[in-house]
PDB file as gemmi writes it, atoms N, CA and C in Angstrom:
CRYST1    1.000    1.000    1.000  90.00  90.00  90.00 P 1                      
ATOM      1  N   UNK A   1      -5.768  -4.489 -18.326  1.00  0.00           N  
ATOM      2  CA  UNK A   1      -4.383  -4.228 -18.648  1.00  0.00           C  
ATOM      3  C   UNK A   1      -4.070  -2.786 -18.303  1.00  0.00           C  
ATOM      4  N   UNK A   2      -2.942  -2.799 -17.821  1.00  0.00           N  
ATOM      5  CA  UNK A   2      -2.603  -1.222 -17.902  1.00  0.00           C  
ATOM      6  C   UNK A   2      -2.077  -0.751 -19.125  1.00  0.00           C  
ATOM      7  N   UNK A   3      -2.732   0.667 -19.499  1.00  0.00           N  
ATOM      8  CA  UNK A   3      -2.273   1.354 -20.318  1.00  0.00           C  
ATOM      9  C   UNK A   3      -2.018   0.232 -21.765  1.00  0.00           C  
ATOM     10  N   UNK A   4      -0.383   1.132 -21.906  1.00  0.00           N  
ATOM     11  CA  UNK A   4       0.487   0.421 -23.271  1.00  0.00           C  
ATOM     12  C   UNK A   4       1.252  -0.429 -22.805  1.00  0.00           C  
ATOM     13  N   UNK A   5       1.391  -0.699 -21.634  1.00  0.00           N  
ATOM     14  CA  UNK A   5       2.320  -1.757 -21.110  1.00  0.00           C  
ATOM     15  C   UNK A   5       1.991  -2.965 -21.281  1.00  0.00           C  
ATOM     16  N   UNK A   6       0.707  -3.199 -21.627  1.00  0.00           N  
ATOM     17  CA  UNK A   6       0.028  -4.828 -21.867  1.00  0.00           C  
ATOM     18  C   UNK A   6       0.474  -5.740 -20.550  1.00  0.00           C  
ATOM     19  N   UNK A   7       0.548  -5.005 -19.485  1.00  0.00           N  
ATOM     20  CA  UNK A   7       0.655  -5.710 -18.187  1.00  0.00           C  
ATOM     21  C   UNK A   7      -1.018  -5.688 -17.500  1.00  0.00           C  
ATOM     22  N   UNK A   8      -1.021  -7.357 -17.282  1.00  0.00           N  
ATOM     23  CA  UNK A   8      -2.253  -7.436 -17.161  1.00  0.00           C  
ATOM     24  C   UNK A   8      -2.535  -7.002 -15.326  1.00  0.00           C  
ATOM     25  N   UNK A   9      -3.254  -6.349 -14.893  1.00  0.00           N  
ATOM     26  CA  UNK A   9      -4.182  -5.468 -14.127  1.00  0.00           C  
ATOM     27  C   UNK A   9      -4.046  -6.683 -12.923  1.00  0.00           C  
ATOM     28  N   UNK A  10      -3.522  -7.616 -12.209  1.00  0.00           N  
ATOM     29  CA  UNK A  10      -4.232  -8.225 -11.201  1.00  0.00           C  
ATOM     30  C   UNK A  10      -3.735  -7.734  -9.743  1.00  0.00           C  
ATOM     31  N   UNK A  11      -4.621  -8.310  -8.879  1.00  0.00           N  
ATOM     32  CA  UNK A  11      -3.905  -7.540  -7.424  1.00  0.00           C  
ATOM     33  C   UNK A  11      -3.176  -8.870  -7.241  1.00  0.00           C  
ATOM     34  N   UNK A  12      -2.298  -8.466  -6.052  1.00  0.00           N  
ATOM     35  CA  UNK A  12      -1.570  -9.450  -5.338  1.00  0.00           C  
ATOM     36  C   UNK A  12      -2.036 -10.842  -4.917  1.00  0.00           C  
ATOM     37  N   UNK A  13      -3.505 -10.455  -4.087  1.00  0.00           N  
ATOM     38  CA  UNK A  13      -4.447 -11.482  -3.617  1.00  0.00           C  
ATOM     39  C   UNK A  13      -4.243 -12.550  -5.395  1.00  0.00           C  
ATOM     40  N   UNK A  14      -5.217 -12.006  -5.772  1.00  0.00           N  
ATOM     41  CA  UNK A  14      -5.305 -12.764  -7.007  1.00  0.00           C  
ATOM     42  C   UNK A  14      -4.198 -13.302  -7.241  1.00  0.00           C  
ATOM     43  N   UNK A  15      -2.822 -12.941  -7.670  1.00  0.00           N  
ATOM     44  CA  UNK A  15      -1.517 -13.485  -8.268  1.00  0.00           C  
ATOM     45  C   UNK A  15      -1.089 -14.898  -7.245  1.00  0.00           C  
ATOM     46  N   UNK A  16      -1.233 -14.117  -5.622  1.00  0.00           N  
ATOM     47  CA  UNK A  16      -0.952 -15.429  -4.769  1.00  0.00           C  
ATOM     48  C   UNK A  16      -2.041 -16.700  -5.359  1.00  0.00           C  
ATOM     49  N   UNK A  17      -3.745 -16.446  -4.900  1.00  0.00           N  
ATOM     50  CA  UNK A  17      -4.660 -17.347  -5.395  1.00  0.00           C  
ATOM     51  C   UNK A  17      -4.252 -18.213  -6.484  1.00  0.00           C  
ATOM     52  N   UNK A  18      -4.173 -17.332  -7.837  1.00  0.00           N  
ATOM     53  CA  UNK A  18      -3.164 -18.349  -8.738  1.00  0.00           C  
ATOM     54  C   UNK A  18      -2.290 -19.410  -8.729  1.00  0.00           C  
ATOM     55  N   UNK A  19      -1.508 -18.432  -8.044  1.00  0.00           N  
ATOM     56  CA  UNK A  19       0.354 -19.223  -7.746  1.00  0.00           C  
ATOM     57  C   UNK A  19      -0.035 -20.665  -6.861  1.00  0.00           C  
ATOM     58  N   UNK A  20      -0.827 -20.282  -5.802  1.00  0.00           N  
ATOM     59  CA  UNK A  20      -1.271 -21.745  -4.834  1.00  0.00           C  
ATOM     60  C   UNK A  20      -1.977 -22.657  -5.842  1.00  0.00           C  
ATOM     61  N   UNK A  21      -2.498 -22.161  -6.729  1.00  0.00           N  
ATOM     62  CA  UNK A  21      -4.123 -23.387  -7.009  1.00  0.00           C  
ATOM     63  C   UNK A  21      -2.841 -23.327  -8.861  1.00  0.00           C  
ATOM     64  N   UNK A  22      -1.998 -23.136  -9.231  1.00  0.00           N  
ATOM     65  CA  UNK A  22      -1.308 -23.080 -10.670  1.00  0.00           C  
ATOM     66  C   UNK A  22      -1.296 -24.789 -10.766  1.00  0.00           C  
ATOM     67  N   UNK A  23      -1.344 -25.818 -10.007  1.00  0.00           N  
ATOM     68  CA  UNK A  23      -1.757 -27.257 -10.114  1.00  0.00           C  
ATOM     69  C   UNK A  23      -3.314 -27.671 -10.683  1.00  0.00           C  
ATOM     70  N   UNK A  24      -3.808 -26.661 -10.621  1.00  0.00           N  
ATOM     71  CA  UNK A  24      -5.451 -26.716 -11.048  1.00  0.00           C  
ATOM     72  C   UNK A  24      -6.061 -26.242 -11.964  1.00  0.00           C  
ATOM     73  N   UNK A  25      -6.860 -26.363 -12.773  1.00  0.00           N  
ATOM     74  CA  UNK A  25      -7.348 -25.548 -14.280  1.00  0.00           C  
ATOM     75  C   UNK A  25      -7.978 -24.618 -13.314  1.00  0.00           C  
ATOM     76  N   UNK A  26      -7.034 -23.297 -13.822  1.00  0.00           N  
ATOM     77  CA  UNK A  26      -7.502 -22.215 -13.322  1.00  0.00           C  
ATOM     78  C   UNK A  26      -6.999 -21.087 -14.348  1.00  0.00           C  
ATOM     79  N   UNK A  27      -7.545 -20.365 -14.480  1.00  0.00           N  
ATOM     80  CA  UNK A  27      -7.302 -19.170 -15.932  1.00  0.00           C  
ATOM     81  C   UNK A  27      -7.690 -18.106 -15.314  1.00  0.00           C  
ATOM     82  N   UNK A  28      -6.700 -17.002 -16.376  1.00  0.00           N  
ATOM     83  CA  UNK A  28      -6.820 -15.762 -16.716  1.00  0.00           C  
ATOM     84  C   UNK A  28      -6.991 -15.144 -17.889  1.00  0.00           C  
ATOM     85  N   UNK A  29      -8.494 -14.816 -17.787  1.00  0.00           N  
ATOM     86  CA  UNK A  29      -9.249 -14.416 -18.952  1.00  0.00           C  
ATOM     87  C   UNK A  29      -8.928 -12.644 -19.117  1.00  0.00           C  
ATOM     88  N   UNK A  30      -8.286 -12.508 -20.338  1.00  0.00           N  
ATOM     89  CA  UNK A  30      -8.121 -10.749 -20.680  1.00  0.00           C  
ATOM     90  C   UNK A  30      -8.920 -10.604 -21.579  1.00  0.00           C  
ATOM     91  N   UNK A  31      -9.594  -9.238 -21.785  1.00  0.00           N  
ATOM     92  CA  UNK A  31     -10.140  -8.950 -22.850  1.00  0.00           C  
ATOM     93  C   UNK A  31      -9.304  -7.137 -23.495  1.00  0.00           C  
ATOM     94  N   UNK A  32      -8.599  -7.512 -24.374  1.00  0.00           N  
ATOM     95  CA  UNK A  32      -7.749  -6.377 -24.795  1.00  0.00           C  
ATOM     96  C   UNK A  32      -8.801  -5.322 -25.271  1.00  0.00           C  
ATOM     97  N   UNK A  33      -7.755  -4.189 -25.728  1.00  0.00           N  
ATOM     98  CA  UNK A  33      -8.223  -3.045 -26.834  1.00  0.00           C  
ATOM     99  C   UNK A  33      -9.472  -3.622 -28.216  1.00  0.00           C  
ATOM    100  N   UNK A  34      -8.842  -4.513 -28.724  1.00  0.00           N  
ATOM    101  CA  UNK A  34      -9.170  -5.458 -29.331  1.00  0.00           C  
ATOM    102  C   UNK A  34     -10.323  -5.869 -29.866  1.00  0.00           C  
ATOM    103  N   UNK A  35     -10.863  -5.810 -27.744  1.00  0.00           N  
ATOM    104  CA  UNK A  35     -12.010  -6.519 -27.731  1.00  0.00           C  
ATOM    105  C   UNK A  35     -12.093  -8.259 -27.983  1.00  0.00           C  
ATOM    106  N   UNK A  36     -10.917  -9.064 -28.232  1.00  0.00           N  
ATOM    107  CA  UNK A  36     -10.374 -10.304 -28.222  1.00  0.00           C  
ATOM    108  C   UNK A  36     -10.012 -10.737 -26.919  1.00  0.00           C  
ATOM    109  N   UNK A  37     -10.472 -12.221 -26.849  1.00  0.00           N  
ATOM    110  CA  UNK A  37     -10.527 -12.642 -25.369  1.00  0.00           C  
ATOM    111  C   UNK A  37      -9.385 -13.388 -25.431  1.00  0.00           C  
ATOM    112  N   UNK A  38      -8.329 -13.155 -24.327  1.00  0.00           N  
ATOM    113  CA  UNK A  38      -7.512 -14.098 -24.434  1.00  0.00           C  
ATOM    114  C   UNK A  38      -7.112 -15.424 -23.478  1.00  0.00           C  
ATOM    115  N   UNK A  39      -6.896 -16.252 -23.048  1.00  0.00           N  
ATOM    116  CA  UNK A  39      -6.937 -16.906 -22.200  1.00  0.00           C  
ATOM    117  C   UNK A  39      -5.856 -17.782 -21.736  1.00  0.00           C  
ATOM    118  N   UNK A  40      -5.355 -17.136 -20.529  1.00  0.00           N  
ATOM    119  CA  UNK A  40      -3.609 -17.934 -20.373  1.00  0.00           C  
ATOM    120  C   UNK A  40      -4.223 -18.836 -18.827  1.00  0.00           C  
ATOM    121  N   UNK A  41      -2.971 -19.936 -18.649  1.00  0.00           N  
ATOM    122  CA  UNK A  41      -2.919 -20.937 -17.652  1.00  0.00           C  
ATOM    123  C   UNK A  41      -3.233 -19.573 -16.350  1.00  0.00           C  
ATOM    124  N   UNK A  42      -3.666 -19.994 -15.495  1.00  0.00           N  
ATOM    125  CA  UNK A  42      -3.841 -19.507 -14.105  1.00  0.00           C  
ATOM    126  C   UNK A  42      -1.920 -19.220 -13.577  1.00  0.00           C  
ATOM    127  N   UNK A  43      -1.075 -20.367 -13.567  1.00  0.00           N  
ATOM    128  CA  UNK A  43      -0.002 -20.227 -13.096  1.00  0.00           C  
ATOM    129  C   UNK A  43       1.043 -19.430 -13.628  1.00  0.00           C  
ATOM    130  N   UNK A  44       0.344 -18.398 -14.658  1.00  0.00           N  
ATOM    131  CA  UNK A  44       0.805 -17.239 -15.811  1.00  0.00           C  
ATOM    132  C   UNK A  44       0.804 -16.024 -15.270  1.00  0.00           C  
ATOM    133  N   UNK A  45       0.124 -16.096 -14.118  1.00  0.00           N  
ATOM    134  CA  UNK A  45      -0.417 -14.914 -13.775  1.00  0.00           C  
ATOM    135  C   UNK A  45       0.791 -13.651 -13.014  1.00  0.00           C  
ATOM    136  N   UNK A  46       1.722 -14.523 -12.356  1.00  0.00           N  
ATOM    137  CA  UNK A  46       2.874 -13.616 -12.102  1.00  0.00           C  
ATOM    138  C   UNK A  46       3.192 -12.739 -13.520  1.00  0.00           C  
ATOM    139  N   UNK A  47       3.855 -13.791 -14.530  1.00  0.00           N  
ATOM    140  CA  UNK A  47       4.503 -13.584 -15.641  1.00  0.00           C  
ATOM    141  C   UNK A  47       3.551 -12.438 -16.103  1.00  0.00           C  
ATOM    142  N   UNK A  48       2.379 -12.431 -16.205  1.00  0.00           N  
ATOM    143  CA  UNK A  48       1.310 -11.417 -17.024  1.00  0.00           C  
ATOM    144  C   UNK A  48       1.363 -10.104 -16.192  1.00  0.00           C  
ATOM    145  N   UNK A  49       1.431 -10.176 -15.172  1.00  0.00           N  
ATOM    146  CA  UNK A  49       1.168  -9.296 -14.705  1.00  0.00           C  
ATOM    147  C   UNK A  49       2.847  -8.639 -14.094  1.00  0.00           C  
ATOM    148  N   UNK A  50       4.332  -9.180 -14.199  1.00  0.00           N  
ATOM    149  CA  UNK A  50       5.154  -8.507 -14.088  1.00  0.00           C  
ATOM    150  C   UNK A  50       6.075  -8.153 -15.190  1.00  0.00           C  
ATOM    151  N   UNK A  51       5.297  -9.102 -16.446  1.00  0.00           N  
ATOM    152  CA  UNK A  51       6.211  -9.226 -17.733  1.00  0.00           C  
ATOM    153  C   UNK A  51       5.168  -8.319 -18.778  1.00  0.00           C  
ATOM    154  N   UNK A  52       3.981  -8.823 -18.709  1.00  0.00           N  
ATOM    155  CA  UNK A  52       3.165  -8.569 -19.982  1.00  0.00           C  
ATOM    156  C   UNK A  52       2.708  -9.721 -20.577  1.00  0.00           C  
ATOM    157  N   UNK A  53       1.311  -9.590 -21.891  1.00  0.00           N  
ATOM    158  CA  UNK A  53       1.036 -10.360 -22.555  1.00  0.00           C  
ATOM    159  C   UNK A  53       1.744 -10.959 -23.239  1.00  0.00           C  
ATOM    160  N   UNK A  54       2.845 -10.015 -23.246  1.00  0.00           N  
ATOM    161  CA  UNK A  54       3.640 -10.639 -24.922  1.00  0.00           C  
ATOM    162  C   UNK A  54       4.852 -11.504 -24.061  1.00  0.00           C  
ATOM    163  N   UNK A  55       4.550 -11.459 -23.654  1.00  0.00           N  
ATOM    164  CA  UNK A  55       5.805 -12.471 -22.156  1.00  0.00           C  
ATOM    165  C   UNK A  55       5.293 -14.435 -21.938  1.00  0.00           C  
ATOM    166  N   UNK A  56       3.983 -14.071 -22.303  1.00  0.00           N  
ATOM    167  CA  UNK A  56       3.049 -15.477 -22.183  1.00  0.00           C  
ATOM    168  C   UNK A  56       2.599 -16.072 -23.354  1.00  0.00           C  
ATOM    169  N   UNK A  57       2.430 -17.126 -23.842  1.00  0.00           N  
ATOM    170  CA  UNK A  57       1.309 -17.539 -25.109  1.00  0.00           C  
ATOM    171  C   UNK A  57       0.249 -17.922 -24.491  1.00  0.00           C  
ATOM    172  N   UNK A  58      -0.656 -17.281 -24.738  1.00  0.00           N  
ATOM    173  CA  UNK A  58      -1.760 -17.505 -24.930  1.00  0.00           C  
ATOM    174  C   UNK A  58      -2.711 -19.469 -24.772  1.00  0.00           C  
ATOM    175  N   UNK A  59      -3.650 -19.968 -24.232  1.00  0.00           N  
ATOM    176  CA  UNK A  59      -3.783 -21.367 -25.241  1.00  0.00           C  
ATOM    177  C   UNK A  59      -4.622 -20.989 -25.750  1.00  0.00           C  
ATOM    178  N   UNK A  60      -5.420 -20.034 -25.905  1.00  0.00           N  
ATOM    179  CA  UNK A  60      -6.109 -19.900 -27.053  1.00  0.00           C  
ATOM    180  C   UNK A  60      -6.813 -18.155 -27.149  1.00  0.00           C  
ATOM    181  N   UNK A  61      -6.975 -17.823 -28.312  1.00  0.00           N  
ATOM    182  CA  UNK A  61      -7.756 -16.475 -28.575  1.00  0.00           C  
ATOM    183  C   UNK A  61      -9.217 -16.517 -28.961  1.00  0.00           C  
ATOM    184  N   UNK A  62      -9.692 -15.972 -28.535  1.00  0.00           N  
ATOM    185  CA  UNK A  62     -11.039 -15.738 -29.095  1.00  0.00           C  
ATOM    186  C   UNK A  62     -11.480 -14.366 -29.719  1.00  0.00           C  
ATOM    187  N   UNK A  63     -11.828 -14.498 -31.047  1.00  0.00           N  
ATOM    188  CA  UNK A  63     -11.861 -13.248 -31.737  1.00  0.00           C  
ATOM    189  C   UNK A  63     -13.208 -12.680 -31.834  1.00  0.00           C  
ATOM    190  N   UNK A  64     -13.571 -11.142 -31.674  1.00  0.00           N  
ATOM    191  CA  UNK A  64     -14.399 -10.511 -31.660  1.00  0.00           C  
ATOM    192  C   UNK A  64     -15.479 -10.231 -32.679  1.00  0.00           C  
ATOM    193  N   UNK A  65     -14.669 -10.311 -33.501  1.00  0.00           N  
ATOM    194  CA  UNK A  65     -15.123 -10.190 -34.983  1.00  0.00           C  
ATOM    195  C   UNK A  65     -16.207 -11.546 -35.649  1.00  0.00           C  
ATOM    196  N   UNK A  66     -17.249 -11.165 -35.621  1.00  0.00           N  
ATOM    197  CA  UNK A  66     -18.235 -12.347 -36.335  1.00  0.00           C  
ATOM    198  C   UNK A  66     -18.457 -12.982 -34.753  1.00  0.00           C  
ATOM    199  N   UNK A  67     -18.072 -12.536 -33.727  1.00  0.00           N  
ATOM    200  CA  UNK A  67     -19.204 -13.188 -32.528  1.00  0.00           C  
ATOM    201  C   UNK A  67     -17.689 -14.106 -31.794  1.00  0.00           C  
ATOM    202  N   UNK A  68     -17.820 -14.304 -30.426  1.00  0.00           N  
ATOM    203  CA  UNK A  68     -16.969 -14.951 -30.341  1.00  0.00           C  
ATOM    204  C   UNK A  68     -17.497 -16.605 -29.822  1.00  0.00           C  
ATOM    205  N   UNK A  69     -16.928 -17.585 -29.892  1.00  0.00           N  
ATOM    206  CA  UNK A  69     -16.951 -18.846 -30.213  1.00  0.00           C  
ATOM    207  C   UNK A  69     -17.316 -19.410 -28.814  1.00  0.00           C  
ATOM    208  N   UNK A  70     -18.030 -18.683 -28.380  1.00  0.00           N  
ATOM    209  CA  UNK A  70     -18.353 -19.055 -27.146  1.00  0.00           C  
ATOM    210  C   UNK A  70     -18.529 -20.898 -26.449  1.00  0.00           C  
ATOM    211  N   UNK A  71     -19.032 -22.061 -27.489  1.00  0.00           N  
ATOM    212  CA  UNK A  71     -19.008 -23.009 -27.254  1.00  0.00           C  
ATOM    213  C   UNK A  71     -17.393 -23.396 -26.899  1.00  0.00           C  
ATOM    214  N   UNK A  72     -16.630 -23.042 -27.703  1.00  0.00           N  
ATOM    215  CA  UNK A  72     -15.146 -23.284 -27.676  1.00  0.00           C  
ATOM    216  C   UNK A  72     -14.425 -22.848 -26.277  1.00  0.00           C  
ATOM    217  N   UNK A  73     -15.071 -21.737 -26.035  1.00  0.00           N  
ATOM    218  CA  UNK A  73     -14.358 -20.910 -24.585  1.00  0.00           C  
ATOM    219  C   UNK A  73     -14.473 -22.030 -23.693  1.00  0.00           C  
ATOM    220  N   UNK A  74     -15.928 -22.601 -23.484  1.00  0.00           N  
ATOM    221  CA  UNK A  74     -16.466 -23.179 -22.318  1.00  0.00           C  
ATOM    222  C   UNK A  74     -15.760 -24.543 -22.040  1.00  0.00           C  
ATOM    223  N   UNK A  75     -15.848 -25.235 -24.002  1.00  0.00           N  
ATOM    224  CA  UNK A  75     -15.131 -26.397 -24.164  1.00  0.00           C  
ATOM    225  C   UNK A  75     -13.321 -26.466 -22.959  1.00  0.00           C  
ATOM    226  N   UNK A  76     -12.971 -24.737 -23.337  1.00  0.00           N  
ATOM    227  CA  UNK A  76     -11.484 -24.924 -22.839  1.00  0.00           C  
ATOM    228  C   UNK A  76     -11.278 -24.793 -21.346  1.00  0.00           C  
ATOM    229  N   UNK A  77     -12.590 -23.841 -21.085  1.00  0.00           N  
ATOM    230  CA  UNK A  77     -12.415 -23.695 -19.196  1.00  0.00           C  
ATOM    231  C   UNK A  77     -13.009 -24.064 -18.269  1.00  0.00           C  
ATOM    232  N   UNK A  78     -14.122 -25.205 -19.082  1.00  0.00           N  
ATOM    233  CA  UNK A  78     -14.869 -25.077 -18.188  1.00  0.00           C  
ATOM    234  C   UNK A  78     -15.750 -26.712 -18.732  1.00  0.00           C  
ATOM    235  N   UNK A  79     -14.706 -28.091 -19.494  1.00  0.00           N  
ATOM    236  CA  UNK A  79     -14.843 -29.047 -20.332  1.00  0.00           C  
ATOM    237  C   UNK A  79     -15.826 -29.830 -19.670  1.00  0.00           C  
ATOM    238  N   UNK A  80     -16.467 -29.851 -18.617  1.00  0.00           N  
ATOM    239  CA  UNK A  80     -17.534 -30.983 -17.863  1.00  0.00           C  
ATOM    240  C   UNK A  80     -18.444 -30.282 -18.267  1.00  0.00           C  
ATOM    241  N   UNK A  81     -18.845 -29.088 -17.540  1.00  0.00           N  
ATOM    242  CA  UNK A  81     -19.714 -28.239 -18.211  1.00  0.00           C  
ATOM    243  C   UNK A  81     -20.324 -27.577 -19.213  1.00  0.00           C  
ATOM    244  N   UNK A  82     -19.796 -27.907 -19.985  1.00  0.00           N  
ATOM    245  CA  UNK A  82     -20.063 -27.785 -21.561  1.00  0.00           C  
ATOM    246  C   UNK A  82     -20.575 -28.905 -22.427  1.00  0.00           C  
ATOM    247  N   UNK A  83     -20.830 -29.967 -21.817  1.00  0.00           N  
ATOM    248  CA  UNK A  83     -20.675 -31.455 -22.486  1.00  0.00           C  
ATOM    249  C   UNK A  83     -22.252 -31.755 -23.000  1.00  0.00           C  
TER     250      UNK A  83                                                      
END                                                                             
């Protein structure tokens, strides 16, 4: 992310990559100040990166605190592979 702007950091390449494949489970994983992982649709990625976090919901957070839920992450991005 940059700075205080909570605009998430991607290059162009990346935003296009997104925008083409936004038909496909494809994500953008942030990890804030926080240290909380957050995880928006792939086809978010304009919005995140010309609006901000607070521009997108999230589908899910993963919190830092007490370990993060790593079975759950995998469950959401990655559901064959986790099985």
């Amino acid at each position: 992310m940059h700075g205080k702007s909570k605009k998430v950091a991607l290059s162009p390449h990346q935003v296009s990559w997104q925008t083409r494949h936004g038909h496909s489970n494809s994500f953008v994983v942030v990890r804030g100040s926080s240290l909380d992982i957050s995880v928006y649709m792939g086809a978010d990625s304009t919005s995140l990166c010309m609006d901000g976090i607070d521009a997108v919901e999230a589908l899910e957070v993963f919190e830092e605190k007490g370990g993060y839920d790593w079975q759950k992450f995998w469950q959401l991005t990655a559901p064959c592979a986790s099985s």
